[in-house]
C-alpha positions in Angstrom: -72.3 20.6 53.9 -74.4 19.4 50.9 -77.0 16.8 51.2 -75.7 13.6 49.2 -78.9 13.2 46.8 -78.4 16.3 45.2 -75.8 16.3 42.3 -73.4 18.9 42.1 -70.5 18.4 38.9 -68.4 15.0 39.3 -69.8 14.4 42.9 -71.7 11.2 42.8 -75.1 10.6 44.4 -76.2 8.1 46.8 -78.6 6.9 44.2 -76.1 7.0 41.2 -73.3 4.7 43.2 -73.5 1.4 42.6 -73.8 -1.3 44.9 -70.7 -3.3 46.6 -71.9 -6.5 44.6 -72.1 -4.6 41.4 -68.8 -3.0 41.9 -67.6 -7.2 42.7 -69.1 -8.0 39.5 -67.3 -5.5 37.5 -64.0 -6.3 39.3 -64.6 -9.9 38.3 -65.3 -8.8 34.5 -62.2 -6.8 34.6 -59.6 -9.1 35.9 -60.9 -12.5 33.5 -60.5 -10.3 30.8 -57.4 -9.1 31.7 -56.0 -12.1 32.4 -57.3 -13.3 28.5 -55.6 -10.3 27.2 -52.3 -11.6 29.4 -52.6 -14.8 27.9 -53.2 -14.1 24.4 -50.1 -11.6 25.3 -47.6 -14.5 26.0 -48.9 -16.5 22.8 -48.2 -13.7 21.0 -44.8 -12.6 22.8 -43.4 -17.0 21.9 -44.7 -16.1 18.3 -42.3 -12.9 18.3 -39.3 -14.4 20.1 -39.6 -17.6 17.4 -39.5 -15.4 14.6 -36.6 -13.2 16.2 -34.7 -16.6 16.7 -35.1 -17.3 13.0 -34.4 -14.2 11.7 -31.0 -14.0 14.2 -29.9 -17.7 12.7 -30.5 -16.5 9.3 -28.7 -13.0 10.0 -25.6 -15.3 11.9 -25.4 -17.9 9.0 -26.8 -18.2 5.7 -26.6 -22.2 6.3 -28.1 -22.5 9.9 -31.8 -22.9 9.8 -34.1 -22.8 13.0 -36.0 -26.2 14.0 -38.4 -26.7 16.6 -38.8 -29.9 18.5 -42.0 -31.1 16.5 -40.1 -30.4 13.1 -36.8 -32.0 15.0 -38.6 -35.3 15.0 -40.2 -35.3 11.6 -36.7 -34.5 9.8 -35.2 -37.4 11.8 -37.6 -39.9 10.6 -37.2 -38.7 7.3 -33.6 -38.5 7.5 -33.7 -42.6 8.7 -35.9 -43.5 5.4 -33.6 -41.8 3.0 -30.6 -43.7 4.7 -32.2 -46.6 4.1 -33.8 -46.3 0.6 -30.1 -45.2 -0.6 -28.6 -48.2 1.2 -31.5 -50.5 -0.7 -30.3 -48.7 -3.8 -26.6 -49.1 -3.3 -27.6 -53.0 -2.5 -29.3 -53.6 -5.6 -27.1 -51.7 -8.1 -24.0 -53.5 -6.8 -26.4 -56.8 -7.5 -27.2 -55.7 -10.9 -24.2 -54.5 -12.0 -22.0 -57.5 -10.6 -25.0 -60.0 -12.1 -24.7 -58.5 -15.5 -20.6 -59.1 -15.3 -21.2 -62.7 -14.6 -23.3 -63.2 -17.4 -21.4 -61.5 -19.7 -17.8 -62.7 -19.4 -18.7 -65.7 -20.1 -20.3 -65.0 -23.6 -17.4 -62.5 -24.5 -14.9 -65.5 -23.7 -16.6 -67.2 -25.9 -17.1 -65.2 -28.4 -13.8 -63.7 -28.5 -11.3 -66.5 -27.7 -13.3 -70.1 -28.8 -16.0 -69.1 -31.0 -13.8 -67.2 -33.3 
């Protein structure tokens, strides 16, 4: 049998091994960076599976348009305003154009039927 300290091809010495807290340390290293990698992973894989939903509601309909929830809630607030600027609008037209028919009647009657 051959002594340990001497160093024949891939055996390892007793002074090349490395200590048990050493080897704890590296184990430590290895599994918070793997478990970054896994994280950065799932961010990436939600990415992937958004654009794949996207591309399959474009590919199903050319009218059908992916929203997520934070884009859910801005378009419904925006879709309230508009409501209720075109109902303003509607409002004051009607007030304008039924104001401008009172006023005028009454000078074409005149005009028309007693002034001439």
């Amino acid at each position: 049998m051959l002594p340990l300290s001497q160093n024949h091809g891939s055996y390892r010495t007793s002074e090349s091994e490395p200590s048990t807290v050493e080897l704890q340390k590296q184990t430590e290293e290895i599994l918070t960076q793997l478990n970054k990698q896994d994280t950065a992973m799932r961010r990436e894989m939600a990415a992937i599976r958004d654009v794949i939903a996207i591309g399959k509601a474009t590919d199903a309909n050319g009218n059908v348009v992916y929203v997520g929830p934070q884009l859910k809630v801005m378009l419904e607030n925006t879709e309230k305003n508009l409501e209720t600027k075109i109902k303003y609008n509607a409002l004051w037209t009607a007030c304008f154009i039924y104001g401008g028919l009172i006023l005028t009647v009454p000078v074409l009657y005149n005009v028309f039927f007693k002034g001439g």
